[in-house]
C-alpha positions as CSV (number, residue, x, y, z in Angstrom):
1,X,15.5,40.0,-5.9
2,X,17.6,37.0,-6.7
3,X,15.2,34.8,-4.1
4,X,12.1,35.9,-6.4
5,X,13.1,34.4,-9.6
6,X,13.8,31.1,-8.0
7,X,10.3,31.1,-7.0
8,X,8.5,29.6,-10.4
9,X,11.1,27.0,-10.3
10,X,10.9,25.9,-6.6
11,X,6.8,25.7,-7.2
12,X,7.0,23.7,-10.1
13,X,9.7,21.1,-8.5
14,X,6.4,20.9,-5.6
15,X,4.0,20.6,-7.7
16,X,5.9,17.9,-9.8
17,X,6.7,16.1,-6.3
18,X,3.2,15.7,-5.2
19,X,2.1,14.9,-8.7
20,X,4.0,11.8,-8.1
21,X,3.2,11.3,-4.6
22,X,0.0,11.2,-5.3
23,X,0.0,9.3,-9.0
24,X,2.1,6.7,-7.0
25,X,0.5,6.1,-3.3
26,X,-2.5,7.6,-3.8
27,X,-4.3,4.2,-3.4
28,X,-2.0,3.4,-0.6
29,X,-3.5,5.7,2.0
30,X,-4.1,2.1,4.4
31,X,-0.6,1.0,3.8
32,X,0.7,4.6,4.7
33,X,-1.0,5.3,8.2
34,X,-0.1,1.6,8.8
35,X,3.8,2.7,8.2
36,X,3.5,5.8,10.8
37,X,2.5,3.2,13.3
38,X,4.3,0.3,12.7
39,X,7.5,2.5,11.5
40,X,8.0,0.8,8.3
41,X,8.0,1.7,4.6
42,X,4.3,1.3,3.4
43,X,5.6,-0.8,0.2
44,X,7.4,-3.0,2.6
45,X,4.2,-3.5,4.7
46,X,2.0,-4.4,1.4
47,X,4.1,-6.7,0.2
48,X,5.2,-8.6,3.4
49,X,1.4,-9.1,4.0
50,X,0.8,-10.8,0.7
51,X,3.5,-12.8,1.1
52,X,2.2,-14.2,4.4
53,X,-1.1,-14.8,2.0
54,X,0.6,-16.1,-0.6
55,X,1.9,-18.6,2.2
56,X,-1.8,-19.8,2.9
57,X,-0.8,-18.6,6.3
58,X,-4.1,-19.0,8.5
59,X,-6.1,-15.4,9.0
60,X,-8.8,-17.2,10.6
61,X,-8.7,-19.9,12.6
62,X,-9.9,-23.0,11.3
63,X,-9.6,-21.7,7.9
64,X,-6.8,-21.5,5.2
65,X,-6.3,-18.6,3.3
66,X,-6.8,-20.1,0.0
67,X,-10.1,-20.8,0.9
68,X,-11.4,-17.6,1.4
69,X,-9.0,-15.7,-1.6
70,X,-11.2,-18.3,-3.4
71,X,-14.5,-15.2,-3.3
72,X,-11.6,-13.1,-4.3
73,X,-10.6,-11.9,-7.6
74,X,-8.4,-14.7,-9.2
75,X,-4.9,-13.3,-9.0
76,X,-6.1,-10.7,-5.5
77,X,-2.6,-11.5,-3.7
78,X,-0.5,-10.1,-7.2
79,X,-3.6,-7.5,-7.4
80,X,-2.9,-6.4,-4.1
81,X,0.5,-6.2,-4.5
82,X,0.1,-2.8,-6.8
83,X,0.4,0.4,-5.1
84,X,-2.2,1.3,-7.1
85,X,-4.6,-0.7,-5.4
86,X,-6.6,0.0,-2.1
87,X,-5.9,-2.4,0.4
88,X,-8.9,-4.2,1.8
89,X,-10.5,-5.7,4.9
90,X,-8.4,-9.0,4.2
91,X,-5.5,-7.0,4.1
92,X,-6.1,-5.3,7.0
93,X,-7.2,-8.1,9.6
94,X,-4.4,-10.0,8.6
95,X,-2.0,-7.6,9.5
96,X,-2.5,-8.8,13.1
97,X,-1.2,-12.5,12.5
């Protein structure tokens, strides 16, 4: 009997978790399949990729970064850096450098 009344309580701390789960990562859905494979915190993955654009690290050869963040939004490397933001092709291909 005693389990029973902890019940309302234990499905309101779940509901509250996933709340946040998905009010905070919910936009992060590359960065967090990228973290099962690379075995890495999905935040940590984001970021360290806009630092290397941030670096005007080459993504593709022959071409620097800032060149091509130039068809981009103005600020897309501090855009990007918001779990709230889906992460993009650019993001993704240069994951690989």
């Amino acid at each position: 009997m005693q389990i029973f009344m902890q019940i309302p309580y234990l499905l309101y701390y779940i509901f509250q978790s996933s709340l946040y789960i998905y009010k905070h990562y919910k936009m992060s859905c590359l960065f967090n399949s990228l973290s099962y494979f690379i075995n890495d915190d999905s935040f940590k993955i984001r970021q360290t990729i806009c630092d290397y654009l941030e670096q005007n690290k080459q993504i593709i050869d022959g071409v620097e970064t800032k060149e091509i963040l130039i068809y981009e939004n103005t600020n897309y490397v501090q855009h990007m850096r918001n779990i709230c933001t889906w992460g993009t092709q650019l993001l993704l291909s240069n994951l690989q450098k």
